[in-house]
N, C-alpha and C positions, 0 to 999 in steps of 0.2 A: 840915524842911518841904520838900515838892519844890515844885518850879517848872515843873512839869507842869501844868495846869490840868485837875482832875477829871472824867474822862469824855470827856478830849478823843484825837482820833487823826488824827494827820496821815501821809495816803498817796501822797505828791504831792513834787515836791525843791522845793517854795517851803516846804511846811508843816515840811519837815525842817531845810530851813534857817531859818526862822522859831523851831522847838524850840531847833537851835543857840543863834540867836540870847537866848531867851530863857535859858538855862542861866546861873546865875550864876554871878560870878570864883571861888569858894571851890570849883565844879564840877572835880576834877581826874582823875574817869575815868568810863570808860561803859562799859560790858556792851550787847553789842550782843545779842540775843536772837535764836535762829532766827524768819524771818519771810519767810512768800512777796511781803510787803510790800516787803520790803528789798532784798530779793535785786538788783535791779537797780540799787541805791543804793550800794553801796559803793565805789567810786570817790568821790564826792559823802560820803559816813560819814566817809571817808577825810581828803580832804582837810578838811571842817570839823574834825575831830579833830585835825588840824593844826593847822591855824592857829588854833584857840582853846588850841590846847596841852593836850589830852584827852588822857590815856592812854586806848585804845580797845582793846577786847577784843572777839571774835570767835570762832566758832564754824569758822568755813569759812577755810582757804588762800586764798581769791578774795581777801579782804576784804585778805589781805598782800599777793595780788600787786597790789593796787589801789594799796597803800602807806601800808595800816595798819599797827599798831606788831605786835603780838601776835594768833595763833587758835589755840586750843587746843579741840580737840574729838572726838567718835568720828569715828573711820577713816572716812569716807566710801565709798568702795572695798567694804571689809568690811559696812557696813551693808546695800549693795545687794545684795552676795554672798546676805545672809543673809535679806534680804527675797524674793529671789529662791528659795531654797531653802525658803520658807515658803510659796509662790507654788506649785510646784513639789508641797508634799504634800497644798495645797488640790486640785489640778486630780488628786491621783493620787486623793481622795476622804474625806480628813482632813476633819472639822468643824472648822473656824474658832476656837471656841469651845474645842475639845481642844487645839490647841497651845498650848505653855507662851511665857510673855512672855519675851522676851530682853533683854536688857539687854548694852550695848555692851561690847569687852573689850579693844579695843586702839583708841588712843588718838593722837592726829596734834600738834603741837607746830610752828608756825611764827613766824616775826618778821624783823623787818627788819634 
């Protein structure tokens, strides 16, 4: 049963520490999900993950250097490389619609 309340979204650090807040004791990790929501919240992820004793999982290196536990995700770096080279055969006159989907291939590994 989650301890989410259906339909709800909190975008704001009261509503995230209010989520904290409501997470019950048996809660012992969190999958942090990419979000341009969040993105400015990790330090705050961070530390409630803490102090509620969360193991917290991450997508981006920021979220460790903030002083979460673990982030595991595509290469950052690489992704933009490739976005850029995609960027790159639209402007040379590629249709959009004719490149093939990529999918990530190398992989970033951090922790505390």
């Amino acid at each position: 049963m989650s301890d989410w309340p259906a339909g709800a979204a909190e975008t704001d650090a009261e509503g995230i520490k209010r989520a904290f807040a409501a997470m019950r004791k048996r809660t012992k990790t969190l999958i942090i999900l990419p979000s341009p929501v969040l993105v400015d919240y990790g330090q705050l992820l961070s530390d409630l993950a803490l102090k509620k004793r969360i193991l917290a999982i991450s997508l981006f290196r920021t979220f460790v250097d903030a002083g979460g536990a673990i982030a595991y995700g595509p290469n950052q770096e690489e992704m933009i490389r490739r976005s850029a080279a995609m960027v790159a055969k639209v402007l040379e006159g590629a249709k959009p619609a004719d490149l093939p989907i990529e999918r990530p291939t190398n992989f970033d590994y951090f922790s505390t």
